[in-house]
C-alpha positions as CSV (number, residue, x, y, z in Angstrom):
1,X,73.7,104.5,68.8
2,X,73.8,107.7,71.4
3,X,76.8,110.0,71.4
4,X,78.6,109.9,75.0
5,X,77.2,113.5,74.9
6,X,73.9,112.7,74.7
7,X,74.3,110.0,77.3
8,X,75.3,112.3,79.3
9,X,73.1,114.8,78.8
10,X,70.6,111.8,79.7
11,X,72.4,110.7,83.1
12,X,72.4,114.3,84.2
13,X,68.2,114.5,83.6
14,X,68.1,111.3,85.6
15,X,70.0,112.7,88.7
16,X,67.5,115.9,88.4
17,X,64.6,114.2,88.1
18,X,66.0,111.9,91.2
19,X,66.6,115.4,93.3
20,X,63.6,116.6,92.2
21,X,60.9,118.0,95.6
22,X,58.2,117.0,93.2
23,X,57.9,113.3,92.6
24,X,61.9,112.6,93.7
25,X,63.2,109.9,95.5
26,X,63.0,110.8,99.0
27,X,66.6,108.9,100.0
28,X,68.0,111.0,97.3
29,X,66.3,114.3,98.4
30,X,67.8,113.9,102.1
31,X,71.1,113.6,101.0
32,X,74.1,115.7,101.8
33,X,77.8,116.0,101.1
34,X,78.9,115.0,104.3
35,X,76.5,111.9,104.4
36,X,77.7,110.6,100.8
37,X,81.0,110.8,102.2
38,X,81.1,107.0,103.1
39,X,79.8,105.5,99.6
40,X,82.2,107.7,97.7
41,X,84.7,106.0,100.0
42,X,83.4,102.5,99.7
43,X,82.5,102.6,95.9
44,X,86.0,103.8,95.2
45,X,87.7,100.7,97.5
46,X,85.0,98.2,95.6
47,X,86.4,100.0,92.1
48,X,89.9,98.6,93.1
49,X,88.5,95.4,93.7
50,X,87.2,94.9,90.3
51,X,90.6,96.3,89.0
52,X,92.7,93.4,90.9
53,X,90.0,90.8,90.9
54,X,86.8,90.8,88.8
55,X,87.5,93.3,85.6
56,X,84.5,92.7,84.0
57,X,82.9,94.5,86.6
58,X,84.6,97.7,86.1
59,X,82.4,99.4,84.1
60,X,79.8,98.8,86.4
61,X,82.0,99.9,89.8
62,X,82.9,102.7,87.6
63,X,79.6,104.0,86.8
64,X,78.9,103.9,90.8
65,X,81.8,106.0,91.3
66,X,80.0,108.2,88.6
67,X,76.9,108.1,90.9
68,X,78.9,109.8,93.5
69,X,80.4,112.8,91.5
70,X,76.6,113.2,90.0
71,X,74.6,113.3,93.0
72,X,77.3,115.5,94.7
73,X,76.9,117.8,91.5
74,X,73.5,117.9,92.2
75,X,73.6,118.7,95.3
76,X,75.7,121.4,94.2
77,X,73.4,122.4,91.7
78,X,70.0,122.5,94.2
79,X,72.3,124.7,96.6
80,X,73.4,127.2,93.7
81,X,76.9,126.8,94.9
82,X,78.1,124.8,91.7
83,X,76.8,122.3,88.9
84,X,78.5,119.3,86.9
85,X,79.4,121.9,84.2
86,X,81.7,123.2,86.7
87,X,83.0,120.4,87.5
88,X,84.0,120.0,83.7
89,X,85.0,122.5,83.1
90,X,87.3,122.9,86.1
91,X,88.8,119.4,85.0
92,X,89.5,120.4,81.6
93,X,91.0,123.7,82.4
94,X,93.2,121.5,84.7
95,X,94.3,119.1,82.5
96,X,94.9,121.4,79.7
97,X,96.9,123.2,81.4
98,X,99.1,121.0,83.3
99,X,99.7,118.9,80.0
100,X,101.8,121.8,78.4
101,X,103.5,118.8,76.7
102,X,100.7,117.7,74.9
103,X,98.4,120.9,74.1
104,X,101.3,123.1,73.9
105,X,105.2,124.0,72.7
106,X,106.6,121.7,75.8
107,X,109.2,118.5,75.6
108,X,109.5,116.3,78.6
109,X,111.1,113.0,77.9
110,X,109.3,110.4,80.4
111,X,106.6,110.5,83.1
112,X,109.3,111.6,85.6
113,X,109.2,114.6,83.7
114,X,105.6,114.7,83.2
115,X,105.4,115.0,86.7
116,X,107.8,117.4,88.1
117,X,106.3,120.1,85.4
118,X,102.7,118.6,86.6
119,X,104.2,120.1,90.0
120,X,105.9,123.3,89.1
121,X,102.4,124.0,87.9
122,X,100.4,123.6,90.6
123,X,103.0,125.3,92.7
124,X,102.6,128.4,90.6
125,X,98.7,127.7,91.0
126,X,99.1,127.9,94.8
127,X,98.4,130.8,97.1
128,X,101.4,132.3,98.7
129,X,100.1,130.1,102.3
130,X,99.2,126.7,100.8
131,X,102.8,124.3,101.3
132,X,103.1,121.7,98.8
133,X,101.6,118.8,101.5
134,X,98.7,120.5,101.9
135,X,96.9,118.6,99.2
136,X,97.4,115.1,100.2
137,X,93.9,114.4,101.9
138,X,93.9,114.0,105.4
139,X,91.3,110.9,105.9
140,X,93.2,108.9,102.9
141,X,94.5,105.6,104.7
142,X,98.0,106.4,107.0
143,X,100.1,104.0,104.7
144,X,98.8,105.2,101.4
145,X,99.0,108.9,102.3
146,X,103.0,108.5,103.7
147,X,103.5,106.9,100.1
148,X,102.0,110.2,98.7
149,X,103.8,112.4,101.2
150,X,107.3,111.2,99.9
151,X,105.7,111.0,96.1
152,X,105.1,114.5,96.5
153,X,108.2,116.1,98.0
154,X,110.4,114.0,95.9
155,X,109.2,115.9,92.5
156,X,110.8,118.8,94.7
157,X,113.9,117.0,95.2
158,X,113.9,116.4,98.3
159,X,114.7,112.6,98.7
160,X,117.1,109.7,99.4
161,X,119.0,109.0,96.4
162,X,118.9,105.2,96.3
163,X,116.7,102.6,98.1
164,X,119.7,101.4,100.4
165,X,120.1,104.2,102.0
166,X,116.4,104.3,103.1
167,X,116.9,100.1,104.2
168,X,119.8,101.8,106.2
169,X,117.4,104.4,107.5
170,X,115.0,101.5,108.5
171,X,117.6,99.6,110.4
172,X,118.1,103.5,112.2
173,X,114.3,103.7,113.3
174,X,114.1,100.3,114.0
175,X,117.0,100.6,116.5
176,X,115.6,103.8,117.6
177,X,111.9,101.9,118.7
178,X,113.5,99.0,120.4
179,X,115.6,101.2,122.7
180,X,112.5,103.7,123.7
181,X,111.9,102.8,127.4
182,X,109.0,100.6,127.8
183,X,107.6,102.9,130.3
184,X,107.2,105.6,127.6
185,X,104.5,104.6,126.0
186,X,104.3,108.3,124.0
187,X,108.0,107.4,122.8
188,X,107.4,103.8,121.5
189,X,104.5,105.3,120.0
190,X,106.7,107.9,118.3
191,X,109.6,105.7,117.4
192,X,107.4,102.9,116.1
193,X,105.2,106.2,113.7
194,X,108.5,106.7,112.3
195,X,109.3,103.5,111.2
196,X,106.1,102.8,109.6
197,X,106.8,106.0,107.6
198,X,110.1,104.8,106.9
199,X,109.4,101.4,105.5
200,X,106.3,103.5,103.1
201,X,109.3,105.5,101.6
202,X,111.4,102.5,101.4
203,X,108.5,100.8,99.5
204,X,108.4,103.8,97.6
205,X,111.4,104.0,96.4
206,X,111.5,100.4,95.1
207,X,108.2,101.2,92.8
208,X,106.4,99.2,95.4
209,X,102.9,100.1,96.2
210,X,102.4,99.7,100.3
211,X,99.5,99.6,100.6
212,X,99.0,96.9,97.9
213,X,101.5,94.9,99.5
214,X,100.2,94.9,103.0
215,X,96.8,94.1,101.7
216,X,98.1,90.9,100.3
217,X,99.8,89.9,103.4
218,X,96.8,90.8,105.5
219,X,95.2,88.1,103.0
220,X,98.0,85.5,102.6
221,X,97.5,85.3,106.6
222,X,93.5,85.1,106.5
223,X,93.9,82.4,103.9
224,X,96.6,80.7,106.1
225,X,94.5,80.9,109.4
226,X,91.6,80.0,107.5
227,X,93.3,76.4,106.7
228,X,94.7,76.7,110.4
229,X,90.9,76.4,111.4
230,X,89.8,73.5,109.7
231,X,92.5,70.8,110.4
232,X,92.4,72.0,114.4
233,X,88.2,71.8,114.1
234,X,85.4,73.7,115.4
235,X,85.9,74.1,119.3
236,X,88.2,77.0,119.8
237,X,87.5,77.2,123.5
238,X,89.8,74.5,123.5
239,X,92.8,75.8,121.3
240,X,96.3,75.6,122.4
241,X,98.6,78.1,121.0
242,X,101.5,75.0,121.1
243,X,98.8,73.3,118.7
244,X,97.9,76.5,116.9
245,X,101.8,77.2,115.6
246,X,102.6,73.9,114.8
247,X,99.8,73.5,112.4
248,X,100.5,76.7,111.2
249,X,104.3,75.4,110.2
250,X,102.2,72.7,108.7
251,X,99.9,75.0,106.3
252,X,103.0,77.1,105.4
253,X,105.1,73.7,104.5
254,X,102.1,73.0,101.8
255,X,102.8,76.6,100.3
256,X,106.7,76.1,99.8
């Protein structure tokens, strides 16, 4: 059987040969950073799928994540501005050194403390104009990045102390939104922003994950609708929305 190392001495050949001008594959060759952008996006979301719904899949979504960070490296390689040794050995410098606790002298007690010293060192890493925000990617979905907003400035203390008094911050924005005048559309947008960003850090707080949660309801009410659809049949020209709600009462009875 083949080392890993040799595998992956291997893997890297392959996405040579792939990138190869000579005898390549020409959808390969025309690729760019910027264009892979969507698949490393969509292979990632299809990883998370496997994770919550088909596991045996996951070394398979896996290794098409593993396509991404190859080709990118690649690319990298072909343009002499970095190679997947680089990226190695970046990633092992990094998590050397930000695991003091296990590759050197350092005691933390739980993974709270894991990550507070995880942050103290990247804030020492940091140059004098980067903030701590600035690494929380700017085209991750809004939901999921307001989670990581208030993940990150609470490892620098800055926080509400207990999850009831974010609910009463909630019931604050909430009050806020529904006395914006509805002819200012720029301040029910505001007011309504704020809220959202509340109830993240209220899911937060409560070891919730947000985004999880509102992907299940966006699927508890596609299944619901789904059943909706087949008792009030095929012409929905002629749907009433009297009809529509009371057959939904009806789907949600068969759930209780």
């Amino acid at each position: 059987m083949k080392t890993p190392g040799e595998l992956f001495e291997e893997l890297v050949q392959i996405f040579k040969k792939l990138r190869d001008p000579n005898g390549g594959c020409p959808w390969d060759l025309k690729q760019t950073h910027s264009s892979l952008k969507p698949y490393l996006i969509e292979e990632s979301y299809e990883t998370i799928d496997a994770i919550e719904s088909a596991p045996e899949k996951l070394p398979e979504e896996l290794g098409d994540v593993l396509l991404q960070v190859m080709l990118h490296s690649q690319i990298g390689a072909d343009e002499k501005t970095f190679s997947i040794s680089d990226v190695i050995t970046i990633l092992s410098d990094k998590m050397v050194k930000r695991h003091p606790h296990v590759f050197g002298t350092l005691e933390v007690k739980d993974s709270e403390g894991v990550l507070k010293n995880w942050e103290k060192i990247k804030q020492a890493d940091r140059k004098d104009t980067e903030g701590i925000l600035d690494g929380v990617p700017k085209s991750m979905p809004a939901l999921l990045r307001s989670h990581r907003i208030g993940e990150k400035v609470a490892r620098v203390n800055f926080d509400w102390d207990t999850a009831e008094n974010i609910k009463e911050k909630v019931h604050e924005e909430l009050t806020e939104f529904l006395q914006a005048s509805p002819n200012d559309r720029a301040h029910q947008e505001e007011e309504f922003g704020d809220l959202l960003f509340t109830l993240a850090q209220l899911a937060r707080k409560m070891s919730f994950n947000s985004e999880d949660l509102l992907q299940r309801a966006n699927q508890k009410f596609i299944n619901r609708f789904k059943k909706v659809e087949a008792l009030a049949g095929a012409d929905q020209v002629n749907w009433q929305r009297d009809k529509l709600e009371e057959l939904w009462e009806q789907v949600k009875s068969t759930e209780r």
